[in-house]
C-alpha positions in Angstrom: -68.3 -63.8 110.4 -67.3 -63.2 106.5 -63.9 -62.7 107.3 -63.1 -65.8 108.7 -61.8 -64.9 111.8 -64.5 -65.1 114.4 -65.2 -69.0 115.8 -66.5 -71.9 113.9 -68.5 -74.3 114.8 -69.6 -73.1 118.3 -65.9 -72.8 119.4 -65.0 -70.0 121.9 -63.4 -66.4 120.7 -60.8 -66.7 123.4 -59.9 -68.8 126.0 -61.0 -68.5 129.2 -59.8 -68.4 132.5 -60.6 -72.2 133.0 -59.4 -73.7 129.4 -55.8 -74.3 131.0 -54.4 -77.8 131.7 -54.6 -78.9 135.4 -51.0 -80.3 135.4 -49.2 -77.3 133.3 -51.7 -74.2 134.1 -49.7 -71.9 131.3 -50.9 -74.4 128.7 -54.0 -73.2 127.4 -56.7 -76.2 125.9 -60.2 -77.1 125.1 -59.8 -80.7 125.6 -61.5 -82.0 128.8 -61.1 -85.7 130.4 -63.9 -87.8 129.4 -63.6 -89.4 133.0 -63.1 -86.6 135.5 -64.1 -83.5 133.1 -60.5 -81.6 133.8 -58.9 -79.4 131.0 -55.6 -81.3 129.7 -53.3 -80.1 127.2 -51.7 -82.2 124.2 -48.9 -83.8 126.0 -51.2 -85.2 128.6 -53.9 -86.0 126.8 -53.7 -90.3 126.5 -56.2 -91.9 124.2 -57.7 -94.6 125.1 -61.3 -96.8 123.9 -63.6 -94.6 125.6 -62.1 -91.3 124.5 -59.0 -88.9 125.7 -58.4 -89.4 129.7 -56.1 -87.5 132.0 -53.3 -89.5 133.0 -54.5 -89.7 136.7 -57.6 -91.1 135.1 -55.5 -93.5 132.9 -53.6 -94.7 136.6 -56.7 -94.9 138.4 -58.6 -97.4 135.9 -55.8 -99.7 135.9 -55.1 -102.5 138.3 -52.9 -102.6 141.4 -49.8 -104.5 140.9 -51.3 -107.4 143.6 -54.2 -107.6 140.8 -51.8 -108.1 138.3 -49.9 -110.5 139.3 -53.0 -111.9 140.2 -54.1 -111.8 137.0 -51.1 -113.1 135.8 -50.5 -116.2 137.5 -53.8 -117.0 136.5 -53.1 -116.5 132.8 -49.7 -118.5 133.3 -52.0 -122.0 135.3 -54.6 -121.6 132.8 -51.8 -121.7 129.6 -50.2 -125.0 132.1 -53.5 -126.7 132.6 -53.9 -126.3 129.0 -51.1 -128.6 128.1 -51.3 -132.2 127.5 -48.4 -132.8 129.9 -47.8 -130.3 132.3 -46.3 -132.8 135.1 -44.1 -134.0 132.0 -42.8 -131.1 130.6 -42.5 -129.4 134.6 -40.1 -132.5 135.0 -37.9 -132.0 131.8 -37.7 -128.3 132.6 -36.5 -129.0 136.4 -34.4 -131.4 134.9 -32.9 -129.2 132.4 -32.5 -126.1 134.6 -30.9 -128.4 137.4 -28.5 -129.7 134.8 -27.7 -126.2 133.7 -26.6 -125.7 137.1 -24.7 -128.6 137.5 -22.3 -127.3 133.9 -22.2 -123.5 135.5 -20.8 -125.1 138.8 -18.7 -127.1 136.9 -16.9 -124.8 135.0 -16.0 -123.0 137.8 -14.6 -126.0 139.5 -16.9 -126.1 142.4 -19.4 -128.8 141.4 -21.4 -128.1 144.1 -24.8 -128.4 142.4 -24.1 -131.6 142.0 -22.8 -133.0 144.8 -25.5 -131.1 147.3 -28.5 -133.4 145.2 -26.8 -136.7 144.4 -27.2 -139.5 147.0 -25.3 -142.2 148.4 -26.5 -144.5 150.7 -23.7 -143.2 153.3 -26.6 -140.4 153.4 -29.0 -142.6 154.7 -27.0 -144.0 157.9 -28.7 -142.9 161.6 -27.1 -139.7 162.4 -24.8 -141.0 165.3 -23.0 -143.9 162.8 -22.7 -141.1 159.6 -18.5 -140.6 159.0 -17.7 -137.2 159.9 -18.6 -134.6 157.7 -21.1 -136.3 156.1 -24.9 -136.0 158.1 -28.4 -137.9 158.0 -29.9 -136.5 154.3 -32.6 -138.7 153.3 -33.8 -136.1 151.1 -31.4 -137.0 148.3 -32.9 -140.2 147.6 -35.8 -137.4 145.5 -33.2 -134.7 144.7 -30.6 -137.7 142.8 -33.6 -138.3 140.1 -33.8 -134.6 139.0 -29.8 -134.5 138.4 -27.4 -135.9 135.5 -23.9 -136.9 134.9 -22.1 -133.2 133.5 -19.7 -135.3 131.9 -21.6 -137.5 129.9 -24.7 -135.6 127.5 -25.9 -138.6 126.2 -27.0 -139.2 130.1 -30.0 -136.2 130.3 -30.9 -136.6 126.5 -31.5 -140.3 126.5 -33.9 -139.6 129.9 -35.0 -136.7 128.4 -36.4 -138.1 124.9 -38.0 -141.3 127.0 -40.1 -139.0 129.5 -41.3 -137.0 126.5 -42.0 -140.2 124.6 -43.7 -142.2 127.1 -44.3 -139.7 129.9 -47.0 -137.8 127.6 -48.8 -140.5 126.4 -49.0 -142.0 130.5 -49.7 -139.1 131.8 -52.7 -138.2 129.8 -53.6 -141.9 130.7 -53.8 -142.0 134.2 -53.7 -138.7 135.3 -51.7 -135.5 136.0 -51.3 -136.6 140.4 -51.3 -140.4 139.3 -48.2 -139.6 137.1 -46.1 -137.7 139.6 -46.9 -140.5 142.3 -45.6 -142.8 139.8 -43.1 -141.1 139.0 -41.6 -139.9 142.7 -42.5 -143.8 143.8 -40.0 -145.1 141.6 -37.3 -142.7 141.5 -37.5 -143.7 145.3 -37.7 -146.7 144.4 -34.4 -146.7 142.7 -32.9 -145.3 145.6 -33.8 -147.6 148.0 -32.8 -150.4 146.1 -29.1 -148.6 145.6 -29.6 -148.4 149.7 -30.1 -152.0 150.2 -27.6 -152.9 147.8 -24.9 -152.1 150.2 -25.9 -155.4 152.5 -24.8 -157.3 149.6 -21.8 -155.2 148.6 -20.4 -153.2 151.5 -18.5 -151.3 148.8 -21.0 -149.5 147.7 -22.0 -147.6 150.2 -20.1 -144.4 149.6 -20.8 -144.8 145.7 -22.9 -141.7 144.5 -25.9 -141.5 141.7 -27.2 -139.2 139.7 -30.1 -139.2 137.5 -33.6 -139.8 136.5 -32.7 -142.8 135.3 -34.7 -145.0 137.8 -38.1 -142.9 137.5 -37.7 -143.3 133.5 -37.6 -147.2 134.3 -40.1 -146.7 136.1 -42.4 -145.2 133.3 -41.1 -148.1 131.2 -42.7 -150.9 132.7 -45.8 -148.8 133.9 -46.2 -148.4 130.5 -45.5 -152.3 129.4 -48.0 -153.1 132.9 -50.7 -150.7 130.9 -50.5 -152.2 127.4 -50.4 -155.6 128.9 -53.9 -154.8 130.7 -55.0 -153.3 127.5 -53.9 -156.3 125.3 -51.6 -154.4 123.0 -48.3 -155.8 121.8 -45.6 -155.1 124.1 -43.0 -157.0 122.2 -41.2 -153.7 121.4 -41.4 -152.2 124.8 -40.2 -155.1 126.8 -36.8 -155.4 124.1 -36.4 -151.7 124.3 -36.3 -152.2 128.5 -33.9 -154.6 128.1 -31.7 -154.0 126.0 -31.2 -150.8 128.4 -30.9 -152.6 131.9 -28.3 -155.0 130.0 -26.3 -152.0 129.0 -26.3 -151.5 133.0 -24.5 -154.6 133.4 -21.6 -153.9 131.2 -18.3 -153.9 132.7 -17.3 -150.4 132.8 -20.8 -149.2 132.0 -20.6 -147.1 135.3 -24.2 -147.2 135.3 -26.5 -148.2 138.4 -28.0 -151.0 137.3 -29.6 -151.2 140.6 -31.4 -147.8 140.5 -33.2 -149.3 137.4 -34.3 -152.4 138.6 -35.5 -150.5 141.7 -37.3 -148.0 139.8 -38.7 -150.6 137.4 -40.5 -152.9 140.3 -41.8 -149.7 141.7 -43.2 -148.4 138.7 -44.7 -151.7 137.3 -46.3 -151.8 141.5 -48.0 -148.3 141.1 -49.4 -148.9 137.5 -50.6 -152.1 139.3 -52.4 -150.5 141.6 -54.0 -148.1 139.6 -55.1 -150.6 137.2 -56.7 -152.5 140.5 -58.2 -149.6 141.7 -59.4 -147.4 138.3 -63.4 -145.9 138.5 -64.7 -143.4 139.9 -66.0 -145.5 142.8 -62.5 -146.7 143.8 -60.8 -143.5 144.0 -61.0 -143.7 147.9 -59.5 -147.1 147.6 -56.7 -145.7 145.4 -55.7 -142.7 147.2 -55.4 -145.2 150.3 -53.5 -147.7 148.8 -51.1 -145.3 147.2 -50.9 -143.2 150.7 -50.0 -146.7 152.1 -47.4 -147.4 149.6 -45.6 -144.4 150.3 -45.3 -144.5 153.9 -44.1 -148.1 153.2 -41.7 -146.8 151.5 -40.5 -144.1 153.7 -40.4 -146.6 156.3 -38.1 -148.3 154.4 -35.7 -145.3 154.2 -35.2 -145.9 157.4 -33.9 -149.7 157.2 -30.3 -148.2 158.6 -31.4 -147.2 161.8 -32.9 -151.2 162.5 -29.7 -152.8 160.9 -26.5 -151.4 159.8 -24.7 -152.3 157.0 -22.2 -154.9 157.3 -19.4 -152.1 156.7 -20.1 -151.1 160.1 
């Protein structure tokens, strides 16, 4: 019409009966779903790529929260896997958050953190010979190399900075499984030698450790076993180890010494037998010898029930 008020555009003169929103019927609108064809007013109306939707529509297309969390812990492994050193960094986060832990119990004059994960070899005697209180935890010989003295920082930095130096470069050498095997082997491996250490000093035997110290020795001469194989100069490395195990042996160091060298032979005896092993055609040969090492190993746990210290 001239006047300008009839409709425009093919719109409607009035509404009708049906141009109401679904969810508020005294709302009048033209706007239909694009998905299910329903009349929505403004305030439901939610835009989206393939035009405006209903919000039932909008619920509807999306996932259900299992999918999502689906979907998201398939985001979060694909981000890991993309890292150069997931086993690495998983460690130094463990480490850290453990650590954390340890200062929060701490504070509050508990300490329990710590003292639940640090091992003596007191934890290892057979169950019927433990002193009172204290029972049959072999466990802690795995738990002590994730934890850290609270009252010395120097302690979890130093271990820290060396499994982000070396643990990177060795991991991405050998192998994301190879590298945890290598590095649970000689964190054992320092706790069985703190175990056995009490034949030749009773003394010891109620003496706690903490730390990853061990494991990181362990890394160390891996590392100086693998540049040695390679022929690169391991001049550096082999000071750098030790000038560390000597600072064990200090007087007053309060450092196990023993827990290094323990950790050292056992990492230097997995890198061997990698290096023996390596090719794709050996892999059988190296999951078997590695399997073998570590029930060795676990056997040894067990030296206590076969012959007690002399203590006893």
């Amino acid at each position: 019409m001239a006047n300008g008020q009839g409709p425009t555009y093919g719109e409607r003169v009035a509404y009708g009966p049906d141009d109401v929103c679904y969810r508020h019927p005294r709302v009048h609108s033209f706007t239909l779903c694009q998905r299910c064809g329903r009349t929505i007013c403004p305030e439901c109306q939610v835009v989206s790529a393939v035009g405006v939707l209903c919000p039932e529509c909008v619920k509807q297309a999306q996932p259900g929260t299992a999918r999502r969390a689906g979907r998201s812990a398939r985001v979060t492994s694909r981000r890991i896997a993309a890292l150069d050193a997931p086993v690495t960094y998983g460690i130094m986060l463990l480490c850290v958050l453990v650590f954390v832990a340890q200062l929060l119990t701490r504070y509050f004059g508990a300490d329990e953190v710590t003292r639940a994960l640090w091992y003596a070899p007191l934890y290892s005697l057979p169950p019927m010979d433990a002193t009172a209180g204290v029972g049959f935890e072999p466990w802690r010989m795995l738990t002590a190399m994730f934890t850290h003295s609270t009252g010395f920082l120097l302690h979890i930095l130093f271990n820290m900075y060396a499994l982000w130096l070396f643990g990177r470069n060795l991991e991405q050498m050998i192998g994301r499984a190879a590298f945890l095997t290598l590095y649970l082997f000689s964190g054992l491996g320092g706790s069985l030698f703190v175990m056995f250490w009490v034949y030749a000093e009773p003394a010891t035997l109620l003496v706690p450790t903490v730390g990853a110290s061990g494991a990181i020795f362990g890394l160390l001469t891996a590392t100086l076993v693998a540049y040695r194989a390679a022929k690169v100069s391991i001049a550096s490395l082999a000071v750098l180890i030790a000038i560390n195990f000597g600072i064990g042996l200090l007087p007053g160091a309060n450092i196990s010494w023993q827990a290094h060298l323990g950790g050292a032979i056992l990492g230097a005896a997995v890198m061997g037998v990698l290096l023996a092993t390596r090719g794709p055609r050996r892999r059988a040969l190296r999951v078997l010898a590695l399997t073998g090492m570590g029930v060795v190993l676990v056997a040894l746990g067990f030296a206590y029930f076969v012959a007690l210290p002399a203590v006893f």
